[in-house]
N, C-alpha and C positions, 0 to 999 in steps of 0.2 A: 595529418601527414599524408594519407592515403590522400586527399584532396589534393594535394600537391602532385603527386604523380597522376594522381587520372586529369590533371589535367595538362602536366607535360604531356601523357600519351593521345589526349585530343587536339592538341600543336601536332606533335608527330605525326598523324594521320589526316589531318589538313594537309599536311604538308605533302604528304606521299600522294593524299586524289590527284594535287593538284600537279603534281611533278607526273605519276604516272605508271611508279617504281618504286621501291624501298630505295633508301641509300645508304651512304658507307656507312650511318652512324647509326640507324634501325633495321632488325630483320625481321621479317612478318614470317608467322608461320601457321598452318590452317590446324592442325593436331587435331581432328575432328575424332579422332580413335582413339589413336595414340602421340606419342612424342614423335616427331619426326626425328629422321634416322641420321639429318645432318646437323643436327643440335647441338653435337661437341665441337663439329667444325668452326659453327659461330661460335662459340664459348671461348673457341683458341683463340680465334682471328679474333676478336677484342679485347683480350688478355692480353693478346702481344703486341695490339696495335695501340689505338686509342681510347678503348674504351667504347662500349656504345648499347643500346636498346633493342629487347628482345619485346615482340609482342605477340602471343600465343591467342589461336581462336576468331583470327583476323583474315578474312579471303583477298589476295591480290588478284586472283584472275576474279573477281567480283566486284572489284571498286572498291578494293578494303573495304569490305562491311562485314559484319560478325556472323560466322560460319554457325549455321544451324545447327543446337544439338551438340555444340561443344560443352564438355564439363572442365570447366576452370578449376573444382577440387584439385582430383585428379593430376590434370596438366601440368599445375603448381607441383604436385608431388613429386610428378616424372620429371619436372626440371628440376627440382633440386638431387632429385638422384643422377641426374646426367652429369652436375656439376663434379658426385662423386667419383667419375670416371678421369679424372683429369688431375695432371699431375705439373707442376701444384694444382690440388683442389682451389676449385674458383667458388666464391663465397657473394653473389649478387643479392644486392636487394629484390627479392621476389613478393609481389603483391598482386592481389585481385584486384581490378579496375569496372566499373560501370561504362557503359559504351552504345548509347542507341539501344534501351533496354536489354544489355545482356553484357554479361562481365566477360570481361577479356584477363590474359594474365599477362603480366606486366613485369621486366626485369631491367635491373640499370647492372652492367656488368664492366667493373672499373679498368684501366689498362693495370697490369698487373708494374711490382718492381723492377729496374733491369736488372736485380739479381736474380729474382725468382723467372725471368724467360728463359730459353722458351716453354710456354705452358700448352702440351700434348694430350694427346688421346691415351691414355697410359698400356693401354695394351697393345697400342703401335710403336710406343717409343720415341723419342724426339725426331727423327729424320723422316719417320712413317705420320708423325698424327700430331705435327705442329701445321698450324693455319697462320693467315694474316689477311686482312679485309683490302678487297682490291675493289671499290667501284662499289656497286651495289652487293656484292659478289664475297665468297669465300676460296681463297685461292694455295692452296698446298705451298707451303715453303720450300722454298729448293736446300740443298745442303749448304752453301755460301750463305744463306739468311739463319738457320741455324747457328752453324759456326758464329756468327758474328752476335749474334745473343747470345750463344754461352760464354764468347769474349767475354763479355760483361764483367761476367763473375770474375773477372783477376784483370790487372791492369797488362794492356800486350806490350811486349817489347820486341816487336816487327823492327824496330828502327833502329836496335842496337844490332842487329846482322850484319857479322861482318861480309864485304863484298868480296866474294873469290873471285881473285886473281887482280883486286886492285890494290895500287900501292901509294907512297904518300904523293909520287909524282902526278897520280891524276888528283890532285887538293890543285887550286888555283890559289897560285899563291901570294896575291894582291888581295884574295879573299879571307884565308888565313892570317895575313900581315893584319889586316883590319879586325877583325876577330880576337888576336890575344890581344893587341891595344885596349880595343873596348873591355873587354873581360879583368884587366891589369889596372884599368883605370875603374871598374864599377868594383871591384874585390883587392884593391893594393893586400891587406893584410893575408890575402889567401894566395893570391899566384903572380905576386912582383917580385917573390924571391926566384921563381920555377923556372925551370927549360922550357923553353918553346914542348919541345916534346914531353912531355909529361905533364904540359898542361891541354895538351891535345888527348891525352890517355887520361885525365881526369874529369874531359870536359866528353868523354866517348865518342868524340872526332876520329878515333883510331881506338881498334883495341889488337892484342897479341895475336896471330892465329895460332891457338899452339897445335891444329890439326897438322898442319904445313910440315909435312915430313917429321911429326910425330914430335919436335920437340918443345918444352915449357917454356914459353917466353917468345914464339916463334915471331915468325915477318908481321911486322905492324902492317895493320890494312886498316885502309875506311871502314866506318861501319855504312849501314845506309842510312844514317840522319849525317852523322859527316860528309859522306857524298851528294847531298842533296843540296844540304846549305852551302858546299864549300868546292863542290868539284867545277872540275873544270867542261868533263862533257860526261853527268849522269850517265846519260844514254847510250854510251860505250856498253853497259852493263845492262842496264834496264830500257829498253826501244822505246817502249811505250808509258813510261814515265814524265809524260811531256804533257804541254797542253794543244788541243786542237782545235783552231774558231775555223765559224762557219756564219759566211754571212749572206742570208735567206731574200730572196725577191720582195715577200711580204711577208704577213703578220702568223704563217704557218709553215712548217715541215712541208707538208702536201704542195706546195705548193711548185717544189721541183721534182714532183713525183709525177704532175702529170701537164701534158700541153709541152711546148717547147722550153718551159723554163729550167734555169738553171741556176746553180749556187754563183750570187754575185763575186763574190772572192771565198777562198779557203789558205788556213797556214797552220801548220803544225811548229809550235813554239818549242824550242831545247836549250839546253843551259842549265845552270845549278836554280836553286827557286828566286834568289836574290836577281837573277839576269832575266830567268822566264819573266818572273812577272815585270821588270821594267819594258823589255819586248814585246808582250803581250798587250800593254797600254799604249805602249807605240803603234804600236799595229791599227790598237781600236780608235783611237785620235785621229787616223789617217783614213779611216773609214768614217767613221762618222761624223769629222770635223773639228780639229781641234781649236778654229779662233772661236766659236761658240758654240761648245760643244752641248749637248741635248745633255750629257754624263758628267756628272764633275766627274774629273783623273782621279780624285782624292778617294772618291767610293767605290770606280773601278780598282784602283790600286787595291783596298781592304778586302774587297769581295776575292777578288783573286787570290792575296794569300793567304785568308782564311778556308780557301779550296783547295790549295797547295799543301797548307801545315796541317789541317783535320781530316785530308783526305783518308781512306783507306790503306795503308802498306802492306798488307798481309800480301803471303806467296801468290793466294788466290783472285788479287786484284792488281797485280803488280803489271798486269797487261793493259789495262785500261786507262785511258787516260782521262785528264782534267778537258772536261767541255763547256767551250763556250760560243754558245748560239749567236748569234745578232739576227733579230727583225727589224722590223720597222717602228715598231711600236715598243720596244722594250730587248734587251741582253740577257739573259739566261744563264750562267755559270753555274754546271754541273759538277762534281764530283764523287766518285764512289765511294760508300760510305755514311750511314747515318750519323745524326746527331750520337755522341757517345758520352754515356756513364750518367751522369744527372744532368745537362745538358737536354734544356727542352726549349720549345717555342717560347714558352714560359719565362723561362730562364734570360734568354736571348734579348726578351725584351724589356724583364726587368731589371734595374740593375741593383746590385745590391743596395742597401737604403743607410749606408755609411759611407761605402768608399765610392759609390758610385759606378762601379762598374759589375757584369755579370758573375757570378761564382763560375771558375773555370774548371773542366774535366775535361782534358785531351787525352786520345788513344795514344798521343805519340809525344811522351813527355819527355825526350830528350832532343825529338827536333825542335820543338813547341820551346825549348831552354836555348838552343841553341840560338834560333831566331830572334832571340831578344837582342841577342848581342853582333849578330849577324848584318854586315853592311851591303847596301846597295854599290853598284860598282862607281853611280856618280853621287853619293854621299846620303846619308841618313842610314836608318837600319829598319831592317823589314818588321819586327815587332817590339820598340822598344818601350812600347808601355805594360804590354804581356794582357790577352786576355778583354780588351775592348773593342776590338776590330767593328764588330759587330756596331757598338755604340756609337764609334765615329762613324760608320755608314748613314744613321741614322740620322745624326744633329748634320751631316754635309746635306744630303737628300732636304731633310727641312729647308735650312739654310738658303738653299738655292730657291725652295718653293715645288720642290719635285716630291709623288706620290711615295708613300715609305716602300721599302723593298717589300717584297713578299718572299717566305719561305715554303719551298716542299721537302717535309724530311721522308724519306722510308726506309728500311732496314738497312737495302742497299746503295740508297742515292741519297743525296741532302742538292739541293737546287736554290737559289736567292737567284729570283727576278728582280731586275731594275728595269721602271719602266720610264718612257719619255713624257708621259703624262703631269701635266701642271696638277697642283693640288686640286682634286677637285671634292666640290660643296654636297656629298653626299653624306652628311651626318644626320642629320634629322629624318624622320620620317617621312616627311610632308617635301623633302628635297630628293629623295628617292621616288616618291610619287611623279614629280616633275619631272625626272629623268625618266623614266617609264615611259608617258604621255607623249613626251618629245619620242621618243623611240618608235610609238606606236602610228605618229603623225607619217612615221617614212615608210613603214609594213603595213600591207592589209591586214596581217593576221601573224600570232609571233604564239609560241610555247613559250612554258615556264622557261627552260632549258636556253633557250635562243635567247632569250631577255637577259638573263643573269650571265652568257657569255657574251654579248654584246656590252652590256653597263659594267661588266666586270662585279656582280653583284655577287654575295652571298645568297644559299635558297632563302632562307629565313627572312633577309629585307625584299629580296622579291617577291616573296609569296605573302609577305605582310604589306607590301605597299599594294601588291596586284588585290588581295583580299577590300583595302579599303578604298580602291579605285569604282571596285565592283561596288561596292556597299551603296557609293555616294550615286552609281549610276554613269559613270564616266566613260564605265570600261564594260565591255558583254563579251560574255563567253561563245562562244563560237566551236563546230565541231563540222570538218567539210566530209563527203562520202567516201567512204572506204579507206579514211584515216581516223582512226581512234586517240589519235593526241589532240589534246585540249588545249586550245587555242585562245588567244585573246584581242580582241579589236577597239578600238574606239567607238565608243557608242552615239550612234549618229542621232541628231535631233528630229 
């Protein structure tokens, strides 16, 4: 067993000479003394994040090589007491490792539950001495990342808010008419007997206000999952409830930040979710072409209202809106809000191995209900299979021959990239090599860093194809004056 990690942590440490830096998933730490003093910070930040590797006794400003004079007893000791400091107590696998004649200590520290986040420094208290891994980096969580991890622990009901001072006249009521149809014909025995109204108060499309001058049963109002699905203009109440594209010169942000450039077009999309997202597809077909479009409609259309219906509702997010990017090279659709409840990468991708589709956990399970039943204004309904969105993005993407989406989830944001990229033949090792070599044909000289965002690579297949490029003789290392990053060239005959 111990073999097993000493030799993950000698991949890890390849990995980091040749990058330059730790990264999000290792922290090196020199403890030549003592424990260093930001030891509960990482503890937090991969508790609440992902999970990731501590490696104690290891010098970065030295070319990770093993700090003189370090005692790994000890070390060992002092981190499993640091673990003690933290609430929940963090329980890592902690072991001594051999490393270039001298032991290093070596810890794999799991993402914790989402019930049990967030996991604190315990004598700061959750807002004082919760972390989260940004980059190579440990970064203080703000109070809005907080909150939304204690969310966790109870399911929110953001969505049942009723809307002060709306009434049933802002419902669109071609959206409504559509709505109890569907609901009358999927449930005859529950609500073909019912009033229109009363199946609007059972489906929490409206509930009482009974604040409204104090009495029991007061002015029926929206709540805000009824407004969303069904109103006629959200945004009467909510401004910033809407979606905002932005469509970019080239393949970056920066790239209207500096020089004359400027955002090719920009539109702030409004309307109930059923109208935003047909508008919002319209929009992008018209930018980026709809007789052969780079985007099937059909993966735009899911990506959108699954950033519509999981978005964040809390008070605290209710300013922000749903973004979406466009490059040149790929579309972006942001929303505020992580992935929530058991809902993982993981999850997303598999789907369950019966019915086919992902195990669902929405933060907002009476819009998430509503939507099912919920009609587009020129027919179909915005979720009516509940819960796969995700999986038809994927078989359309196939389908067409186009690269699978990519996700970035974090506390506060969840992001699915779609790119305009053909499937490309980078599976094997030996076809990553090739793509390297081509890359290297057009630079005199590239870092780790430059390679893996140019080929779109992971570090692990860069640094495993650049390892055996070197091996073979192909490829030579390279290091110019007064620049310390390690560079890689073609190796000439």
């Amino acid at each position: 067993m111990v073999d097993d990690y000493t030799a993950k942590m000698t991949e890890l440490i390849e990995l980091m000479r040749m990058i330059g830096n730790d990264t999000q998933q290792c922290e090196v730490k020199e403890c030549k003394r003592r424990i260093s003093s930001t030891i509960t910070d990482t503890l937090s930040a991969f508790s609440n994040g992902s999970g990731g590797w501590i490696i104690l006794g290891l010098s970065e400003k030295e070319g990770f090589t093993p700090v003189e004079g370090f005692d790994a007893r000890a070390m060992q000791e002092a981190l499993s007491q640091a673990c003690e400091k933290m609430t929940p107590v963090v329980r890592p696998v902690i072991v001594t490792c051999p490393f270039e004649g001298a032991n290093l200590v070596f810890a794999r520290v799991d993402e914790m539950l989402p019930r049990d986040k967030p996991c604190f420094i315990t004598e700061r208290g959750p807002y004082g001495g919760s972390y989260i891994r940004t980059g190579d980096g440990d970064r203080h969580m703000t109070s809005y990342e907080v909150d939304r991890l204690t969310e966790e622990h109870l399911q929110p009901t953001y969505d049942l808010d009723i809307v002060p001072g709306a009434t049933i006249d802002d419902l669109d009521p071609k959206l409504v008419e559509g709505l109890l149809a569907r609901v009358r014909e999927q449930h005859p025995h529950v609500f073909s007997g019912s009033e229109d109204t009363d199946v609007l108060l059972d489906l929490q499309v409206m509930r009482h206000d009974d604040s409204d001058g104090g009495r029991v049963g007061g002015v029926l109002r929206p709540t805000l999952a009824g407004l969303l699905a069904l109103g006629r203009y959200p945004q009467k109440y909510y401004p910033r409830l809407g979606i905002a594209i932005a469509v970019f010169p080239g393949v970056s942000r920066d790239d209207v930040f500096r020089g004359d450039e400027r955002l090719i077009a920009s539109r702030t999309v409004v309307g109930s979710i059923p109208v935003m997202i047909d508008d919002a597809v319209e929009e992008l077909m018209r930018w980026i072409g709809a007789k052969k479009p780079d985007y099937p409609p059909v993966a735009l259309r899911e990506a959108i209202a699954n950033a519509l219906t999981h978005r964040d509702y809390s008070p605290d997010a209710r300013g922000t809106q749903v973004r979406i990017n466009v490059f040149t090279d790929r579309i972006e659709i942001t929303n505020p809000g992580g992935l929530y409840g058991t809902v993982t990468h993981d999850v997303l991708a598999n789907p369950h191995p019966v019915t086919g589709a992902p195990f669902v956990s929405t933060r907002n399970q009476f819009l998430f209900t509503l939507l099912e039943s919920t009609p587009y204004p020129g027919g179909g309904f915005v979720n009516p299979e509940g819960g796969d969105g995700y999986q038809r993005i994927a078989a359309t993407l196939r389908e067409a021959g186009i690269e699978p989406a990519t996700t970035r989830n974090a506390i506060n944001t969840f992001t699915m990239t779609l790119t305009r990229h053909r499937t490309a033949k980078l599976g094997a090792p030996g076809d990553v090599s090739k793509a390297i070599l081509a890359v290297l044909e057009r630079h005199s000289a590239m870092s780790v860093k430059e390679i893996i965002r140019e080929l779109r690579l992971t570090p692990l297949a860069a640094t495993s194809g650049l390892r055996e490029l070197v091996r073979e003789g192909r490829v030579a290392k390279v290091r110019f004056r007064d620049d310390p990053t390690q560079r890689y060239r073609l190796r000439t005959a």
